[in-house]
N, C-alpha and C positions, 0 to 999 in steps of 0.2 A: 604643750600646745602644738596644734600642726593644721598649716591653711593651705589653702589650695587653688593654683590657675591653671586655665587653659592652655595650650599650645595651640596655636591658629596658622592660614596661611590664606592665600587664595582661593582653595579651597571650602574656606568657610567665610566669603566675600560675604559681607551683609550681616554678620554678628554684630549687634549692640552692644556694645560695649558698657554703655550705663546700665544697661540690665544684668552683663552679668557682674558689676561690682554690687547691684540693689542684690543680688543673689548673695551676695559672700566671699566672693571671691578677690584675693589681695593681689594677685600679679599676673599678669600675662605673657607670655613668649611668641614673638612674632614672627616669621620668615619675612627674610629681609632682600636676600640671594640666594643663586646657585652656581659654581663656579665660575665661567669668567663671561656669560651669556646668556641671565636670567637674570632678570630684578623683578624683586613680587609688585604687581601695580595696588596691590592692597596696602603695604606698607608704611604709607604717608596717612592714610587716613586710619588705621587702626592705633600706629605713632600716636595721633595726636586724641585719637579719644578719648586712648589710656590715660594720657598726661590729666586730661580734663575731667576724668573721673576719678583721680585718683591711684591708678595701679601700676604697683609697683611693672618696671617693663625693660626686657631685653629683647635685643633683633639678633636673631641667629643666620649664620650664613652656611649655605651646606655645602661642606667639602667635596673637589674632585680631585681624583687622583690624576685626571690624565689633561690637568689645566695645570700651570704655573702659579706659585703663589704669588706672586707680583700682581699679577692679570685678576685672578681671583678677589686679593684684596682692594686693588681700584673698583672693581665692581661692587662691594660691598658697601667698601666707605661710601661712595658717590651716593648711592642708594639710600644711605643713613639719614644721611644729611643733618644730625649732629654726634661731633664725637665723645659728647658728654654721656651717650646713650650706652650703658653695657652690650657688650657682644658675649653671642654663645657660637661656636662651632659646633656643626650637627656633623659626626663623624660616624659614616655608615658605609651602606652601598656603595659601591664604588669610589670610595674617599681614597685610597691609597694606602698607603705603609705609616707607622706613628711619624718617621720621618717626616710625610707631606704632612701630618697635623699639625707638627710643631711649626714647619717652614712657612702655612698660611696666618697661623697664632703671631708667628713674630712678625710677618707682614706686616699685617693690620695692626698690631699694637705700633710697629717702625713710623705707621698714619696718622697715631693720635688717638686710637681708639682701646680701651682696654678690655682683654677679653676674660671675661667672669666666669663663663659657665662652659661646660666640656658635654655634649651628648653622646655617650658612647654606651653604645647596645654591648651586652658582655656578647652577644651571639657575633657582632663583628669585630670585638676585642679576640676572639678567641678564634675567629678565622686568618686576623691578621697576624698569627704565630702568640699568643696572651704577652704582649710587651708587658716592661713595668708602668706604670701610669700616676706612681704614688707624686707628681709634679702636677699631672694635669690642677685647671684650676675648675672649681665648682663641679663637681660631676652628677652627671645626670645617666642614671640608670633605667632601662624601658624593661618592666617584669607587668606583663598584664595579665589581670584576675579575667573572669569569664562574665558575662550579661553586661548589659545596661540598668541606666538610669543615674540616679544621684548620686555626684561624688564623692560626697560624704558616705551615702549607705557601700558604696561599690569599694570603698580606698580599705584595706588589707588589715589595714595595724600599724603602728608603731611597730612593732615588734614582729612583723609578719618577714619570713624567709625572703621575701624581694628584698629588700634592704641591703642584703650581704654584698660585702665589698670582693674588690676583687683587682688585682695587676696590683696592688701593695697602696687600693686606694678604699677610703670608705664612701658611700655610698652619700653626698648633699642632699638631690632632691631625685624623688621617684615618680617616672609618669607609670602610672599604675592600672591605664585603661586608655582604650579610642575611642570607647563608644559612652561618655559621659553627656550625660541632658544638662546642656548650659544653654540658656537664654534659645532656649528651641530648637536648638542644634544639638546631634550627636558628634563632640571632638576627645583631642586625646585632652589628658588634664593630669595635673604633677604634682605631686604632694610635697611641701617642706617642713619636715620637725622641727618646729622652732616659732618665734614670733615674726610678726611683720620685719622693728628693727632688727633682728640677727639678719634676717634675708635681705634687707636692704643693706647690710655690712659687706655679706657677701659678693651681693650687686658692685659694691663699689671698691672692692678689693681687698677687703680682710683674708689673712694666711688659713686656708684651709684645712680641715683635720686630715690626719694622713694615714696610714698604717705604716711602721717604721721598721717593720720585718715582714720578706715575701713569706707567705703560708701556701704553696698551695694543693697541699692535704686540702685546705681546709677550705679553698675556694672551691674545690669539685662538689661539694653536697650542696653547696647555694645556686646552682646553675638547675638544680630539681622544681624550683616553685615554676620558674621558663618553660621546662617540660611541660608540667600540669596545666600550665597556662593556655600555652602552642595548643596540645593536647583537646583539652577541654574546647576551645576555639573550634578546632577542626571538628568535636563531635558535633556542636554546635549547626556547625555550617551543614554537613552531611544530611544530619534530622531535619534541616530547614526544606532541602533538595528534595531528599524524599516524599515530606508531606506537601510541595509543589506539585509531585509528580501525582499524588496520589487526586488534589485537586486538579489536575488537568486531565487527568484516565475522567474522572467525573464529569467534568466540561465535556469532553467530548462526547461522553455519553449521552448528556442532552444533547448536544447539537445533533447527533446521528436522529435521534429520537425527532426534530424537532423536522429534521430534514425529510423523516419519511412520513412528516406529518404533510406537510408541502408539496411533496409528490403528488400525495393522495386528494388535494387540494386545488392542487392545479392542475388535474386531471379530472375535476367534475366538471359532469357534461354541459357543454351549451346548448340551450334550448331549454334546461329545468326550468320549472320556477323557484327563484331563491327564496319566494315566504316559505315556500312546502318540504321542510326538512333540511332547512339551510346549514351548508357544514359548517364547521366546527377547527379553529386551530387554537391549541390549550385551551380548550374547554369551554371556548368563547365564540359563541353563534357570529359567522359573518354573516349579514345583512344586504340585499342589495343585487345588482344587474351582474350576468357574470362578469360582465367587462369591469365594475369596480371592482367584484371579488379579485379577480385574475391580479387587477392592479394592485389591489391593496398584498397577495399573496405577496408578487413579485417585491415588494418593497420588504417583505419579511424575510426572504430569500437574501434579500441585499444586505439586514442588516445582522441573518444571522453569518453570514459571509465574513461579515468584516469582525466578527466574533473571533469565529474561526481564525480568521489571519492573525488577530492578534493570541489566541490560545499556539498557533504555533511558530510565533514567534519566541515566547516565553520557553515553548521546547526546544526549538533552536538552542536557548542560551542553556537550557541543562545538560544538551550532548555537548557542550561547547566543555563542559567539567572536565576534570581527568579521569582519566580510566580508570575504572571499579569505583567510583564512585556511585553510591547506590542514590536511583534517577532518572540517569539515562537512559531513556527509553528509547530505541528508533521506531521499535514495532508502532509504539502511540501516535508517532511522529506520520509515518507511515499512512497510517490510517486518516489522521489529522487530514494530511492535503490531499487524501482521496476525497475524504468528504467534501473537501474546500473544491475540489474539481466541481465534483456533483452539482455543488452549490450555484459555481459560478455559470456551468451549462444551463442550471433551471434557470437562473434569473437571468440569462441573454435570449429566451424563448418565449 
């Protein structure tokens, strides 16, 4: 059997929590802290939903390396505000050396609080020199598959290549995606083998499986599904960029379009009479004195302007990409807030 909860934060302020247990889901991980100068203000109220819903629940605090573990764990505990509640340490970006993992772990346990679960990415295991880790307690492995949607259709396998352990530890529970559909939200979400009660054991301090000999031959081929993962992610994002750009080369192709229709519009003559071949902007007879015409023109001018403005803002945020990334356009760009000039000289006329 294998179930599965969210990891939330601030982030995703305003998740329901009764819906996503009415959804299936057994336990939740919540951000609690952040070194010695962040408490999540979402914490007390996601705290107490859980309880009330039912779901199993830990507060995790994220490690920093460049804060004292003293400072760190007053910060946490305080935040907790019970120490009956298991902790998880999110051990990442700039967490520091296993050193500072272990000195905030026995901190906060020194508090009264005991800490369950271990978040350690093998990508920052393996920057921090691949310590041993076969002690950590509860480990929490991050290997994400590619799309969205349901976390049951998107979660790998029991038996799928994320699972593989690693630093002479096995693998407890796997967050296996960020972009899972819970309760209307896209969040990450974790998968544990096993039943409700084994995961509330482990919640509450049962001796963890270990691996009792370091292998690591055998650890370098499990770090491959991370690849595919990363991998796949990035092709992702790239195809996304592209076919933006390729929808905004088209936007602006109206707009150019729509602008020399404008022109031509606001440059019919006064003195015509508007019943006698009254023009036309998209295909649609204006009616009326020039002075409406003119007005109603200018109000077209204005609102395809603010089109514009926002068609290139959105290209702003594609040069904003890294280099060769295919997208960036400036030629479009370019073009874009000449037309926006155009724009904004007709409608101040």
């Amino acid at each position: 059997m294998t179930i599965f909860g969210p990891d939330i934060a601030n982030f995703q302020a305003g998740l329901n929590l009764a819906q996503v247990k009415a959804e299936g889901f057994d336990f939740v991980f919540c951000k609690v802290s952040e070194g010695n100068y962040f408490q999540d203000r979402t914490w007390p109220g996601f705290r107490d939903a859980a309880r009330a819903n039912g779901l199993l629940l830990a507060g995790y605090h994220y490690v920093r390396g460049d804060n004292t573990p003293d400072s760190q764990a007053d910060t946490f505990v305080q935040q907790l505000g019970d120490n009956s509640i298991p902790a998880m340490l999110d051990f990442e970006a700039n967490g520091g050396n296993i050193d500072q993992f272990w000195a905030v772990l026995n901190a906060i346990q020194a508090r009264g609080v005991h800490v369950a679960l271990s978040y350690i990415p093998r990508w920052y295991w393996q920057q921090i020199g691949s310590p041993n880790i076969a002690a950590v307690p509860g480990l929490i492995q991050s290997s994400y598959v590619s799309g969205s949607g349901v976390a049951s259709a998107l979660y790998p396998g029991d038996q799928a290549g994320n699972w593989a352990g690693f630093g002479g530890r096995n693998v407890d529970i796997l967050q296996f995606t960020d972009a899972a559909s819970i309760a209307g939200k896209a969040v990450d979400c974790n998968a544990f083998r096993g039943t409700r009660d084994q995961l509330a054991a482990l919640l509450g301090g049962a001796t963890p499986a270990v691996i009792t000999q370091e292998d690591d031959m055998a650890v370098t081929p499990s770090f491959e599904p991370d690849v595919r993962g990363s991998l796949a992610a990035i092709s992702k994002e790239v195809a996304g960029l592209s076919q933006l750009n390729r929808d905004l080369r088209g936007d602006l192709a109206q707009k150019t379009a729509q602008i020399a229709r404008l022109e031509a519009l606001l440059s019919w003559g006064v003195g015509r009479d508007p019943a006698a071949n009254p023009p036309t902007f998209d295909g649609v007879p204006w009616v009326g004195s020039p002075r409406q015409i003119a007005t109603a023109a200018l109000m077209a001018a204005e609102t395809a302007a603010a089109r514009a403005a926002d068609c290139s803002r959105k290209l702003d945020a594609i040069l904003a990409a890294p280099a060769g990334v295919p997208g960036a356009a400036p030629d479009v760009t370019a073009a874009l807030k000449s037309a926006l000039a155009t724009l904004t000289m007709k409608a101040s006329t």
